[in-house]
PAKOLKE-626053 format. One record per residue: residue number from 0; chain; x, y, z of N, C-alpha, C in turn. Coordinates in pm, 1 decimal. Atoms other than C-alpha are relative to their C-alpha. Example, Ala and Ser with C-alpha at 12.3 -4.5 7.8 and 13.67 -1.06 7.14 Angstrom:
BEGIN
{0,A,{89.0,-119.0,0.0},{1230.0,-450.0,780.0},{90.0,120.0,0.0}}
{1,A,{-82.0,-119.0,-6.0},{1367.0,-106.0,714.0},{-77.0,109.0,73.0}}
END
This chain:
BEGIN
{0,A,{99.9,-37.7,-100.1},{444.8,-2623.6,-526.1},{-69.4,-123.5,54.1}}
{1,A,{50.3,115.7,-99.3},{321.0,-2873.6,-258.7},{-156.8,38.1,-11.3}}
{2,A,{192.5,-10.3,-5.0},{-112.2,-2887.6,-236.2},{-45.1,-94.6,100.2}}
{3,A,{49.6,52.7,-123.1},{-264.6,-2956.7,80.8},{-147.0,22.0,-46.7}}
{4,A,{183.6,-28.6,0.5},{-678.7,-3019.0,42.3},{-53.5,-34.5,80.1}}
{5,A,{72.8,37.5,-130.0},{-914.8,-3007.0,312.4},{-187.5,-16.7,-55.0}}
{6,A,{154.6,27.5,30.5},{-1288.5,-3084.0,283.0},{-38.7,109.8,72.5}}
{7,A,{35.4,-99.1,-87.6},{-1342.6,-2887.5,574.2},{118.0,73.0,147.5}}
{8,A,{-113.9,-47.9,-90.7},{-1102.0,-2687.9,822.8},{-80.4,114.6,19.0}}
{9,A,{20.9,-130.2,-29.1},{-1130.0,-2391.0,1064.3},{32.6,120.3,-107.5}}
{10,A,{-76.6,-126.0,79.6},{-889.4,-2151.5,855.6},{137.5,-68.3,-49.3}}
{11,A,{-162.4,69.7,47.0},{-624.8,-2257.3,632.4},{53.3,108.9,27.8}}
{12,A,{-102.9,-93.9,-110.7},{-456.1,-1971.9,786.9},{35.3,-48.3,91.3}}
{13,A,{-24.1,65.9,-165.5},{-490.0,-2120.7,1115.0},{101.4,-90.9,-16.7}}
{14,A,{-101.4,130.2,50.6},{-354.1,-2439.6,954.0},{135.5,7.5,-13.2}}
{15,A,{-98.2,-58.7,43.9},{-79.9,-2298.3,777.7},{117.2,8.5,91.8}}
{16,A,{-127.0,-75.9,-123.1},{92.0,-2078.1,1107.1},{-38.2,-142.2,107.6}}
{17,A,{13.1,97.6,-124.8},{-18.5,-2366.9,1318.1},{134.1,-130.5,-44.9}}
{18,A,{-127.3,165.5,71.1},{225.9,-2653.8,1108.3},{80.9,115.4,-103.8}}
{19,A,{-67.7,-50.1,120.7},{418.1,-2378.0,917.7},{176.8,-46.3,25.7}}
{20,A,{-126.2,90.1,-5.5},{743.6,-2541.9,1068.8},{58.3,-161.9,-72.7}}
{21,A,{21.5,120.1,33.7},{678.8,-2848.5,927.2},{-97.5,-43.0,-163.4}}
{22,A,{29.4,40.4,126.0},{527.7,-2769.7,599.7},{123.8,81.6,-91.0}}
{23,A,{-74.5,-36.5,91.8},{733.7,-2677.8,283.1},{-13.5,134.1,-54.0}}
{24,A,{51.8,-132.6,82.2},{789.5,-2328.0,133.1},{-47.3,-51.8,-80.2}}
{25,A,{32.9,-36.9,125.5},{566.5,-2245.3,-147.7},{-114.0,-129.0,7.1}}
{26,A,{160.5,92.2,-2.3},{265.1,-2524.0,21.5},{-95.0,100.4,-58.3}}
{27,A,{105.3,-51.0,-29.7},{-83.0,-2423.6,-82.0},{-102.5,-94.3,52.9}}
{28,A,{121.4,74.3,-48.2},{-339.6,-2518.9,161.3},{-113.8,47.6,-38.3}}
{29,A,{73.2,-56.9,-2.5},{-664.3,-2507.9,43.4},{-114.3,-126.0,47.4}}
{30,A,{92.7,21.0,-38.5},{-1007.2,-2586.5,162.3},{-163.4,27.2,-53.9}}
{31,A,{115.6,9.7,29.6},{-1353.1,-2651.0,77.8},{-112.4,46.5,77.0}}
{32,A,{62.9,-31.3,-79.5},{-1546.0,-2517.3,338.3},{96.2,47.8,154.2}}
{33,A,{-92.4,-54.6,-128.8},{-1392.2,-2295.6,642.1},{-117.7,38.5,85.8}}
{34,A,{66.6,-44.5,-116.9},{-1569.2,-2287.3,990.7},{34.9,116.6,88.0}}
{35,A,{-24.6,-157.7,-21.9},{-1379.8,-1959.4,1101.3},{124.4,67.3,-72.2}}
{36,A,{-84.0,-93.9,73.9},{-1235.6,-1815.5,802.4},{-28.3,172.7,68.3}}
{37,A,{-18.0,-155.0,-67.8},{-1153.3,-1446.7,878.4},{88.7,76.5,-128.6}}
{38,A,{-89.7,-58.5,94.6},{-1002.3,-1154.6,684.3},{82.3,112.8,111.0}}
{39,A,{-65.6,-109.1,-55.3},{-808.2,-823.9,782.8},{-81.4,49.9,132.5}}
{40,A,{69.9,-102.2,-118.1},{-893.6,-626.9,1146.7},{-106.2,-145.7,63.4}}
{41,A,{134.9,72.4,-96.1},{-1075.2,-979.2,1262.4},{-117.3,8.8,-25.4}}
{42,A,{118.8,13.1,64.6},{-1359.9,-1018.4,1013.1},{-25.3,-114.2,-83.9}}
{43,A,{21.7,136.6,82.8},{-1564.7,-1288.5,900.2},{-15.9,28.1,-106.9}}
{44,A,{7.1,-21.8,132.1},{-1525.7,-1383.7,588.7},{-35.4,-160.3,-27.5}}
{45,A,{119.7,147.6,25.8},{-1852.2,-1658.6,515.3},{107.1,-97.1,-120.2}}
{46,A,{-130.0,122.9,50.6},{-1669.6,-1985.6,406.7},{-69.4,-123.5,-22.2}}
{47,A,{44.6,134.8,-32.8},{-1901.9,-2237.0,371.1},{-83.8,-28.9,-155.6}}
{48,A,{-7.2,59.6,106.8},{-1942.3,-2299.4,-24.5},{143.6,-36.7,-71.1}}
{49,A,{-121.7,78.7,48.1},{-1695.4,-2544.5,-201.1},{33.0,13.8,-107.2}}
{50,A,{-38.9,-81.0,90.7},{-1715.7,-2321.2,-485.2},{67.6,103.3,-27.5}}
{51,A,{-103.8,-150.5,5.9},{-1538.0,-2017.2,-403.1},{147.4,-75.3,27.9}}
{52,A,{-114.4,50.5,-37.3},{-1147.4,-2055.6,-296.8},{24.4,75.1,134.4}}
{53,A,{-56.9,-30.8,-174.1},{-1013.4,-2060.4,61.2},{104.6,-34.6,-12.9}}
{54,A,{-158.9,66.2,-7.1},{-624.0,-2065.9,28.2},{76.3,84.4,33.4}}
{55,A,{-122.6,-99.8,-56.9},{-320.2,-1983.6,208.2},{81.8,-95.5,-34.1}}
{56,A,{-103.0,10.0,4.6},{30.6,-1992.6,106.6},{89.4,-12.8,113.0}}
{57,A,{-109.4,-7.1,-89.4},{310.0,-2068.1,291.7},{151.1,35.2,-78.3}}
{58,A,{-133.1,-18.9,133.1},{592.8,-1887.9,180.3},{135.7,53.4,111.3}}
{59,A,{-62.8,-8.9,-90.7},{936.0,-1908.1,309.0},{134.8,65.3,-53.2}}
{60,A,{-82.0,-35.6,65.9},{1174.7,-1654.2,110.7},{117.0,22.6,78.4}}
{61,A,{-126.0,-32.6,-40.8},{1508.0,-1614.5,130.7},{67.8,205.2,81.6}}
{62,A,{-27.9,-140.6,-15.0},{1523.5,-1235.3,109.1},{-199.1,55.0,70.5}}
{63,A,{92.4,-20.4,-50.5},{1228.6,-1121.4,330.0},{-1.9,192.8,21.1}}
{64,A,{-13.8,-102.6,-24.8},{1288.5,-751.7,259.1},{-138.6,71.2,-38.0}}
{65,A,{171.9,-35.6,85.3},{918.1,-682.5,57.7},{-61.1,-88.6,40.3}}
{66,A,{97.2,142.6,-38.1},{760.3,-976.1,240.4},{-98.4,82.1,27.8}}
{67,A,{139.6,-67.9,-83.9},{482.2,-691.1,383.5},{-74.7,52.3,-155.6}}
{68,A,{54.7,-43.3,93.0},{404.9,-576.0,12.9},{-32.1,-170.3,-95.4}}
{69,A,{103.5,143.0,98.1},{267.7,-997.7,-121.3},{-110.7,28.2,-18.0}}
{70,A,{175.2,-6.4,50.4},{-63.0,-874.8,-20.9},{-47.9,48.0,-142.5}}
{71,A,{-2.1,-118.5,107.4},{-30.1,-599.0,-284.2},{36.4,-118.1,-140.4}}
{72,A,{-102.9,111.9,153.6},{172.6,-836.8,-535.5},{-151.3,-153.4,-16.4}}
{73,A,{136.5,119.5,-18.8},{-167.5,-1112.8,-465.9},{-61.4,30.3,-35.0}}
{74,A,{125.7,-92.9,81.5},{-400.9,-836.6,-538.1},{-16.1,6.6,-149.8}}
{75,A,{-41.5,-18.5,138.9},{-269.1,-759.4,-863.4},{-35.0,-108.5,-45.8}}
{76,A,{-44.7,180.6,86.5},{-217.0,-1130.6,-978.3},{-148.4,-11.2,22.0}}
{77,A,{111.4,61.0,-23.3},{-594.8,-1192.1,-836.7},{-108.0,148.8,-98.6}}
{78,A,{7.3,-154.7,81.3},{-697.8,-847.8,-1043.6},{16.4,-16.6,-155.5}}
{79,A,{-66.3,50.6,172.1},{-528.0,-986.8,-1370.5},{-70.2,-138.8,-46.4}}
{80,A,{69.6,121.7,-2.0},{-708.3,-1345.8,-1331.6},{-147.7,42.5,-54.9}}
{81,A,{125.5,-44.8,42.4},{-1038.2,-1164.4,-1302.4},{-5.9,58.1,-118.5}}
{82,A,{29.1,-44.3,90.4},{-1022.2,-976.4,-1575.7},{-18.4,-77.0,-158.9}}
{83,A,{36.4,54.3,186.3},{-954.1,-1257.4,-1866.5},{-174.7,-65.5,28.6}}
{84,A,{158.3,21.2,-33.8},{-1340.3,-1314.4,-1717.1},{-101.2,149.3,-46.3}}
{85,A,{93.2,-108.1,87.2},{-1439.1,-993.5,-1902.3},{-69.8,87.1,114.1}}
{86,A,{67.6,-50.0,-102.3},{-1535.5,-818.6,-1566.6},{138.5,137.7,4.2}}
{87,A,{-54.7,-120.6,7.8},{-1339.3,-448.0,-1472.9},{39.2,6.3,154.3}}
{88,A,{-51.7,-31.5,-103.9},{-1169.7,-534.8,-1130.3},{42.6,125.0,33.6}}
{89,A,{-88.0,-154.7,-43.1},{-1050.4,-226.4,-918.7},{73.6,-85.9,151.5}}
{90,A,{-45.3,-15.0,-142.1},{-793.1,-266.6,-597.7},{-90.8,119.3,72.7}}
{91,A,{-29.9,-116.7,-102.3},{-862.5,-84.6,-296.0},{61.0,8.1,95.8}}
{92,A,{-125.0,-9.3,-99.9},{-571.9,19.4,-89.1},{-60.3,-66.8,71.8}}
{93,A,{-156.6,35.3,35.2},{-362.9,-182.6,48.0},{-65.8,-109.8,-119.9}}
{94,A,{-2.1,150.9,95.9},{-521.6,-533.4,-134.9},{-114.4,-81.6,-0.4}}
{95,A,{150.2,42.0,15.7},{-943.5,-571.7,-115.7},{4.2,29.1,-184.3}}
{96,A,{-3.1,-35.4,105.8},{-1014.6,-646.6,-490.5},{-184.9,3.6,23.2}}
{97,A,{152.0,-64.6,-1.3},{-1370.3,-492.0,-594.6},{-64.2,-14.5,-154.1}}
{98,A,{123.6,-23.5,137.9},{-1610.3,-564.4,-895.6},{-149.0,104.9,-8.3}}
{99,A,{126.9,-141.5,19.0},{-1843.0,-269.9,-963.0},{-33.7,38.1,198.8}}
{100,A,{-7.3,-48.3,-158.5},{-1745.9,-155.4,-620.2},{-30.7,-56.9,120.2}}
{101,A,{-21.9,54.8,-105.9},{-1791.8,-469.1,-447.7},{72.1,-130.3,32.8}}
{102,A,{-85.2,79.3,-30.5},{-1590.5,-667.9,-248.2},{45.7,-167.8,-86.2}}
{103,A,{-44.4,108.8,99.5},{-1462.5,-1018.2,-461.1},{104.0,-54.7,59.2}}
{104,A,{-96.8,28.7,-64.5},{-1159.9,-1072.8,-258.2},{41.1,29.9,106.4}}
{105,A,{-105.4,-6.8,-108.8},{-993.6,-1092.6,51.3},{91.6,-25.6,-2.5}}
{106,A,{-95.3,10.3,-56.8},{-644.4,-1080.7,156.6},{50.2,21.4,115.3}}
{107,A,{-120.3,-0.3,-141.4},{-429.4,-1204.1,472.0},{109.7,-49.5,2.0}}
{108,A,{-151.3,72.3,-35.7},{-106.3,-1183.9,541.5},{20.0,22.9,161.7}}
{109,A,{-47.0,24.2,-176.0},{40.0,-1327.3,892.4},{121.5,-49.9,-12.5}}
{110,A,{-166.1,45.2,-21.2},{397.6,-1340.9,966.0},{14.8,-50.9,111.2}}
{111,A,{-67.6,81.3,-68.0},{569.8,-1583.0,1121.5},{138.3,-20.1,78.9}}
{112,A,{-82.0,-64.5,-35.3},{816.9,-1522.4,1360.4},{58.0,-136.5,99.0}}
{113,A,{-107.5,96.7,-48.4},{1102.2,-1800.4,1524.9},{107.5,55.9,75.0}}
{114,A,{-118.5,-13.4,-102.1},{1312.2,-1733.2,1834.8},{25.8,178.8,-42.8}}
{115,A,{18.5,-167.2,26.2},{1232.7,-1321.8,1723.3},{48.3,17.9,-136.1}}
{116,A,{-44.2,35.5,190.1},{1359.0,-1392.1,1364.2},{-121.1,-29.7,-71.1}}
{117,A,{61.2,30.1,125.9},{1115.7,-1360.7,1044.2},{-8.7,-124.0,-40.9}}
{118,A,{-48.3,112.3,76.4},{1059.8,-1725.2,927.6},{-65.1,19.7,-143.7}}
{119,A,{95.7,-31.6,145.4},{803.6,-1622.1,642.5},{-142.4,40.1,18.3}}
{120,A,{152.3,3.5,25.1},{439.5,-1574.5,570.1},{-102.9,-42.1,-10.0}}
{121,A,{123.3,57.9,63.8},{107.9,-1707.0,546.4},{-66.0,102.2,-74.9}}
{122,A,{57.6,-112.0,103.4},{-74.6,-1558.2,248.8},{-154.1,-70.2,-16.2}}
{123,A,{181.3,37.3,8.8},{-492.7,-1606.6,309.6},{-47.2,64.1,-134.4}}
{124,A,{111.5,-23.0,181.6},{-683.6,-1566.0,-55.0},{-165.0,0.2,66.4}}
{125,A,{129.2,11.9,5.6},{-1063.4,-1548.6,-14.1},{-65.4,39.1,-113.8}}
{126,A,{64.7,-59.1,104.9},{-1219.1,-1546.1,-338.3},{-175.3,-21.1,-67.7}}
{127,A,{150.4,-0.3,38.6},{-1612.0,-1519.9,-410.9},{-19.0,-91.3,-153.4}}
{128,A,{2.2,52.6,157.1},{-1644.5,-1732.3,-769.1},{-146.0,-34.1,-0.5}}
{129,A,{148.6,49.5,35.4},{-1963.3,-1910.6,-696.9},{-90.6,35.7,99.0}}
{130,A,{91.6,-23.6,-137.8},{-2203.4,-1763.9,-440.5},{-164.5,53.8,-12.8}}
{131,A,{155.1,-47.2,46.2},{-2610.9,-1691.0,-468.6},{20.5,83.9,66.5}}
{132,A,{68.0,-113.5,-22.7},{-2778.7,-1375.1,-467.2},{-19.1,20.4,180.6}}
{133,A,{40.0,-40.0,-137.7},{-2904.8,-1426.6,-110.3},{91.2,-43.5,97.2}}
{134,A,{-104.6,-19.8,-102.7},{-2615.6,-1544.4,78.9},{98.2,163.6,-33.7}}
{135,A,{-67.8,-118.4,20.2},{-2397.4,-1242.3,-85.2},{-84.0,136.7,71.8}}
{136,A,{34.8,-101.2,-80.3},{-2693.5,-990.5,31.0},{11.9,-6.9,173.4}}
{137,A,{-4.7,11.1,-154.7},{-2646.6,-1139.8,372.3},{132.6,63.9,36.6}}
{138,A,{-146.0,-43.8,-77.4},{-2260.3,-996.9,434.7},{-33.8,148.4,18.9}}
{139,A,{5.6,-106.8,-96.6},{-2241.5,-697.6,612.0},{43.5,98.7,-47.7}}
{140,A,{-113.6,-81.2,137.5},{-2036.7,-498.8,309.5},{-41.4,-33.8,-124.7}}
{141,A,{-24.1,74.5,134.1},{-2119.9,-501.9,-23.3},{122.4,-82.3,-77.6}}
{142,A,{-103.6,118.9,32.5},{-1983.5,-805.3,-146.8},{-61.5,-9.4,-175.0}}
{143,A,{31.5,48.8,127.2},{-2004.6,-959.3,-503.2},{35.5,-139.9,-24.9}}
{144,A,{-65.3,118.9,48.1},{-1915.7,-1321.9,-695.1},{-0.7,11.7,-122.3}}
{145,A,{-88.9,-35.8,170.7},{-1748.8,-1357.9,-1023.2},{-146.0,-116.4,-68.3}}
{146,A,{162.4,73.2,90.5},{-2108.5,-1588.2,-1141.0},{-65.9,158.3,7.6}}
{147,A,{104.0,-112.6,-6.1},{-2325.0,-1289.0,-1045.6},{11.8,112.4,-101.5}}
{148,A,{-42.7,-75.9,66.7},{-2120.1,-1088.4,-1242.7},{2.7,-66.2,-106.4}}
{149,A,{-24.7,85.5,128.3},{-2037.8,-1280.8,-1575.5},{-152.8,-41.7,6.0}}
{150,A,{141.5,32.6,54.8},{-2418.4,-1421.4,-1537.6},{22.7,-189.3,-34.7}}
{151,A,{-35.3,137.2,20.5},{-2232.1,-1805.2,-1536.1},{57.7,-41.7,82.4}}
{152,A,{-35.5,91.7,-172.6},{-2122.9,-2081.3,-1296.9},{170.7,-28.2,-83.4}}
{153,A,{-181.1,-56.0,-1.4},{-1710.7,-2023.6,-1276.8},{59.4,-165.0,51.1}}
{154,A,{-40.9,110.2,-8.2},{-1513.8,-2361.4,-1311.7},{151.9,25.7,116.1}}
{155,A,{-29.2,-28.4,-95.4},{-1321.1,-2328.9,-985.0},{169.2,-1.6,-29.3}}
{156,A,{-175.8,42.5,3.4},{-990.4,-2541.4,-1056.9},{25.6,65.2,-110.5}}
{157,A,{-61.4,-86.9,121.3},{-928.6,-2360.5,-1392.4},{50.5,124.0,57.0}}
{158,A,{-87.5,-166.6,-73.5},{-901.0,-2038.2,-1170.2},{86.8,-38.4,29.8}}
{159,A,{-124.2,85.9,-119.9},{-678.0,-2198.7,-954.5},{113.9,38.7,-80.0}}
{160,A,{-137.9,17.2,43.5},{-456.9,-2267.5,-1176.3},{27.1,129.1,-82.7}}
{161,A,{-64.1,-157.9,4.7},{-434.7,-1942.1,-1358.3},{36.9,80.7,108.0}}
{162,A,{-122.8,-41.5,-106.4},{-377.0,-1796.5,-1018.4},{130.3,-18.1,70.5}}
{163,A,{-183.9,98.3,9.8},{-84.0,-2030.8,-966.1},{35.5,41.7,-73.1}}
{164,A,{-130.1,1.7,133.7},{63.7,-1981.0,-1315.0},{53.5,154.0,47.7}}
{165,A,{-89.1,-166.4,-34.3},{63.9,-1590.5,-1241.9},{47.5,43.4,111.0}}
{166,A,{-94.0,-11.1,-110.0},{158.7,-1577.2,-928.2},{92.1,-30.1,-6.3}}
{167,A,{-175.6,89.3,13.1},{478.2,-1803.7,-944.2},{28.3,110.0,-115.5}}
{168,A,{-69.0,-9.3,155.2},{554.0,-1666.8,-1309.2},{87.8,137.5,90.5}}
{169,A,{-90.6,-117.4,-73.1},{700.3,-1317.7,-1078.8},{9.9,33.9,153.5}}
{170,A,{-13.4,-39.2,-151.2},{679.7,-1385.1,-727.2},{171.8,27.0,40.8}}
{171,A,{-173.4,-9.9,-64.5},{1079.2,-1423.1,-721.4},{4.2,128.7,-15.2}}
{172,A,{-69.1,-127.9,52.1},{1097.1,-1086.1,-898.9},{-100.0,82.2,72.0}}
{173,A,{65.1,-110.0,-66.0},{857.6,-930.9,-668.2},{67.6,20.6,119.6}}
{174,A,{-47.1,-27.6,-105.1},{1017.0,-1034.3,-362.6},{155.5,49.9,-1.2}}
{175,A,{-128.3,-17.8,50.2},{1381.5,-946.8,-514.6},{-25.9,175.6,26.0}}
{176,A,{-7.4,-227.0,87.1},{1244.7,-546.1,-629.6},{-120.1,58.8,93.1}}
{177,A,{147.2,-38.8,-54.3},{914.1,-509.3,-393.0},{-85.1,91.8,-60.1}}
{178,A,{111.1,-42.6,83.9},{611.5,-291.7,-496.3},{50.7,60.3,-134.4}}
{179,A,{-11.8,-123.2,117.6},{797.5,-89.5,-731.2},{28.0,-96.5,-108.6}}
{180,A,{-21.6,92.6,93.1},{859.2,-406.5,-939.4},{-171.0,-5.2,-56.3}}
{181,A,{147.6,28.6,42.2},{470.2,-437.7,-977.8},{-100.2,85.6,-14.3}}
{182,A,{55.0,-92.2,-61.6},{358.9,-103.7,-917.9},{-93.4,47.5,-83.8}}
{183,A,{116.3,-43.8,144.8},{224.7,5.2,-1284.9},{-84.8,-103.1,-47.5}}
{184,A,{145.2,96.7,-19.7},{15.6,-321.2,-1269.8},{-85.2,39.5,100.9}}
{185,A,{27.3,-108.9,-107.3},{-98.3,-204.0,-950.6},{-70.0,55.4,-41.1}}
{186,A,{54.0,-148.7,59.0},{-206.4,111.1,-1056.8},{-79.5,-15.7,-147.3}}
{187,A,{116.3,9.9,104.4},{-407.3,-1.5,-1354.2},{-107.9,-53.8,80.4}}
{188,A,{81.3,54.6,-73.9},{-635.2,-100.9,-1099.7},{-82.4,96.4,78.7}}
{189,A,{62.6,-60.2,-110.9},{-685.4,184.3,-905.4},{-92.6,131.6,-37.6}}
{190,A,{130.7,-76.2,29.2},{-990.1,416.5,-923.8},{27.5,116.0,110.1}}
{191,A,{29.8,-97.8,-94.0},{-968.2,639.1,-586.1},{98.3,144.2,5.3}}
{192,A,{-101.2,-103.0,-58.6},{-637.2,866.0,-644.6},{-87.2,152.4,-70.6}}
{193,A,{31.3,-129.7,55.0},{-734.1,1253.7,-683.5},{-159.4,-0.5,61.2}}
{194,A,{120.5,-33.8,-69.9},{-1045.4,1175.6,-465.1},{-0.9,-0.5,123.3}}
{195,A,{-12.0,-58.8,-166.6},{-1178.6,1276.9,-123.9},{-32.4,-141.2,50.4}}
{196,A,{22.2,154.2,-65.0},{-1165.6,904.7,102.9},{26.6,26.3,93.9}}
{197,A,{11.3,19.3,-166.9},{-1173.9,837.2,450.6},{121.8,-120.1,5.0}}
{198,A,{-79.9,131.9,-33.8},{-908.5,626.6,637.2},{-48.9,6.9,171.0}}
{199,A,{22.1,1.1,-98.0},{-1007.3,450.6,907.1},{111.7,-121.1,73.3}}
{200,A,{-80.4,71.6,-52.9},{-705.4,303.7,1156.5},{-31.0,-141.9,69.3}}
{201,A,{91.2,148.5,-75.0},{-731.0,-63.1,1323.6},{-22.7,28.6,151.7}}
{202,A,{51.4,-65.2,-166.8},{-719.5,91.8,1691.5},{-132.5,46.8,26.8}}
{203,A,{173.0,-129.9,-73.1},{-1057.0,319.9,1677.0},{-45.7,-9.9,-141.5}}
{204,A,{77.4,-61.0,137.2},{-1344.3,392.2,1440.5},{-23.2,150.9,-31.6}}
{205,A,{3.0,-154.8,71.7},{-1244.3,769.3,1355.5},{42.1,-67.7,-121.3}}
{206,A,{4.6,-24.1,117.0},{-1296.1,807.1,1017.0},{95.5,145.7,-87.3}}
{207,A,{-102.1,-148.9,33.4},{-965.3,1064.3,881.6},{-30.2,6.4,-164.2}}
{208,A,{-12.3,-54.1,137.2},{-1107.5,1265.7,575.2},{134.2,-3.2,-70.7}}
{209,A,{-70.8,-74.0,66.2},{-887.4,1334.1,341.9},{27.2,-62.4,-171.8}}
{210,A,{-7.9,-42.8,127.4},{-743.0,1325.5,-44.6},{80.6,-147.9,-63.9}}
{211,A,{-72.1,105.8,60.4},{-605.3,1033.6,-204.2},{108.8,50.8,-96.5}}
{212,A,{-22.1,-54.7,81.1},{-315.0,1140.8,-361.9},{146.1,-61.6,-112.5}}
{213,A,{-69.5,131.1,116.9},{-64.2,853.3,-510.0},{46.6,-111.6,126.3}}
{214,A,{-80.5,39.1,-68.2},{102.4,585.6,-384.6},{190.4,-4.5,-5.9}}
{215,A,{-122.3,-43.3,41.5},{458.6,566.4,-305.9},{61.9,-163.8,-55.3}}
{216,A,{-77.9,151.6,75.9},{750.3,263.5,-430.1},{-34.2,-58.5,87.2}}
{217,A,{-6.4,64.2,-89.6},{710.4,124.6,-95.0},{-152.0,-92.2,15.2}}
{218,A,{130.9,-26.2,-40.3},{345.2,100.9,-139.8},{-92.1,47.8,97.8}}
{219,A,{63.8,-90.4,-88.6},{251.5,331.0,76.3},{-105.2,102.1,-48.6}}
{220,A,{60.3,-78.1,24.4},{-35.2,532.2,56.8},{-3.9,188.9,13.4}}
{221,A,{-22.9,-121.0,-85.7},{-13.2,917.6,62.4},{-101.4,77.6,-99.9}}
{222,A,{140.8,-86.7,24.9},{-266.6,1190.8,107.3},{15.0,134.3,76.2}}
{223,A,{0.0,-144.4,-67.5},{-338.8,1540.3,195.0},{-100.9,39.7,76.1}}
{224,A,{78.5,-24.5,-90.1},{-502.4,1617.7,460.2},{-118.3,140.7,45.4}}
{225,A,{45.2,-149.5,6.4},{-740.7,1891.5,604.1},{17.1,105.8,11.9}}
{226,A,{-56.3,-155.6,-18.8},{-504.6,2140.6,676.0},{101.1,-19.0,-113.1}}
{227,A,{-112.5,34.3,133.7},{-315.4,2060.8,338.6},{89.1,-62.6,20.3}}
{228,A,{-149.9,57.8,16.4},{-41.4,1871.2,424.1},{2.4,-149.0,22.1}}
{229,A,{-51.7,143.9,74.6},{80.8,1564.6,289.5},{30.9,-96.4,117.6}}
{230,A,{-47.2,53.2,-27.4},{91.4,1266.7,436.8},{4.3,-141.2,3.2}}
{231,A,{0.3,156.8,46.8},{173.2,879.8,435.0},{-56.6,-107.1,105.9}}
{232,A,{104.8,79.5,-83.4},{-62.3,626.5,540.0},{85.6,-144.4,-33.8}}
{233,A,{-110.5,66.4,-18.7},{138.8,312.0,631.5},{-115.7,-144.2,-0.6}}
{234,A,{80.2,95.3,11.5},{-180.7,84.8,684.4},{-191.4,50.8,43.3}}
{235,A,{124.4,-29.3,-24.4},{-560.9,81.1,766.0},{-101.5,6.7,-110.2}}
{236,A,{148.9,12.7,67.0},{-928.3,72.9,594.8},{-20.3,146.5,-65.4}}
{237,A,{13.4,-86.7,91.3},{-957.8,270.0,267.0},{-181.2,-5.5,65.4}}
{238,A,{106.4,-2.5,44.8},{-1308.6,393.1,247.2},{-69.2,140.8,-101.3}}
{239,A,{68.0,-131.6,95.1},{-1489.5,592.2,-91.1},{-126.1,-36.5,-32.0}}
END
C-alpha cells in the first residue's frame, strides 16, 4: 500500500479521482485537515481537526463485479476497529456507522470511469476519533467521537493501522464473493430489521414509511411496505 499525506487539501476524494490515473492501486491518501470534505447526497462533513481521519482509497481491482458493495465491506471493517475500543457500534443501511445512535463515520464511494469502462474506485473514510463537545453539537445530525465516548484522547495512527490490517486482511475475498462473503459480520451490526423506518430517496425529500425487513446477498435492502408488499430498496437515506 502506497501513503499519500497532506497537511491540508480540499477532499482527498477530490484528490484521489482528480490523479487517479496516475496514482497506484491500493494508494491511501490521507489528510489532516479538509477544506471541502463532503459525504453521501452532497453533505458536509466538518474536516478541520488533525485528529480525526480523512482518507480515500484508490482501488483498482481486477474483478470489479462487487465494487458497489466496499462501502458495506468499509463499514464493517470500520465497525470491528471500533469495537476493540469497548464502545457498541451499529451500521445503518447501506454504510453510516453509529455509536449510541450517533453518527462516527462516513462513507464515499465514487467510481471512476475511462473511455465508458469502470477503471475503479475512490473509497472516502470520515472518521470522528478526536472532536470536542462543542464542535460535535454544532453538526446538523447527531454526530459523536470515539474520545467522547471512551471518555479518552484516541491515538490516531494506531487506528490507522488497525484499519489497514483489517481491511487488506479480506478485501481480495470480498471483492472475489461480494456482500455475501461479509454479510454475517454485517449483520452483527445491525439494530433496525423488524422495525418501522423511513427511506428517504436522493431525488426528493418524501419520507417512504415502511418495515425493515432483511437484507438480501447483494446487499440490498428489503422492506414491506404500506400496502404489505415487499420490496427492495437499491439505495437512499435509512432513517429510525
Amino acid at each position: 500500500m502506497n501513503l499519500l499525506k497532506f497537511d491540508c487539501i480540499d477532499s482527498t476524494n477530490t484528490y484521489a479521482k482528480d490523479n487517479f490515473d496516475t496514482l497506484d492501486d491500493k494508494t491511501a491518501v490521507i489528510a489532516e485537515e479538509q477544506t471541502k470534505g463532503r459525504g453521501r447526497f452532497n453533505r458536509v462533513w466538518v474536516s478541520k481537526n488533525c485528529e480525526n481521519i480523512y482518507l480515500s482509497l484508490v482501488l483498482k481491482p481486477q474483478n470489479t463485479r462487487y465494487i458497489t458493495n466496499l462501502t458495506q465491506y468499509m463499514s464493517t471493517v470500520v465497525a470491528g476497529v471500533l469495537k476493540t475500543y469497548n464502545v457498541q457500534p451499529q451500521i445503518k443501511w447501506p454504510n453510516d456507522v453509529l455509536v449510541n445512535n450517533k453518527k462516527i463515520c462516513g462513507i464515499l464511494s465514487e467510481c471512476v470511469m475511462k473511455n465508458n469502462q469502470l477503471s475503479g474506485i475512490v473509497l472516502g473514510v470520515g472518521i470522528n476519533l478526536n472532536t470536542d463537545a462543542a464542535t460535535i453539537s454544532s453538526i446538523d445530525r447527531p454526530a459523536t467521537s470515539l474520545n467522547l465516548e471512551t471518555g479518552q484522547k484516541i491515538n490516531k495512527e494506531e487506528f490507522l493501522q488497525k484499519l489497514f490490517d483489517v481491511f487488506w486482511i479480506n478485501y481480495d475475498n470480498a471483492m472475489q464473493n461480494g456482500f455475501e462473503y461479509f454479510k454475517d459480520d454485517y449483520l452483527k451490526y445491525v439494530d433496525f430489521l423488524g422495525k418501522v423506518i423511513f427511506i428517504q430517496q436522493r431525488d426528493n425529500d418524501i419520507k417512504i414509511k415502511c418495515v425493515a425487513k432483511n437484507i438480501d446477498n447483494q446487499g440490498n435492502l428489503i422492506v414491506i411496505d404500506s400496502n404489505d408488499n415487499e420490496k427492495i430498496i437499491y439505495s437512499g437515506d435509512l432513517i429510525y
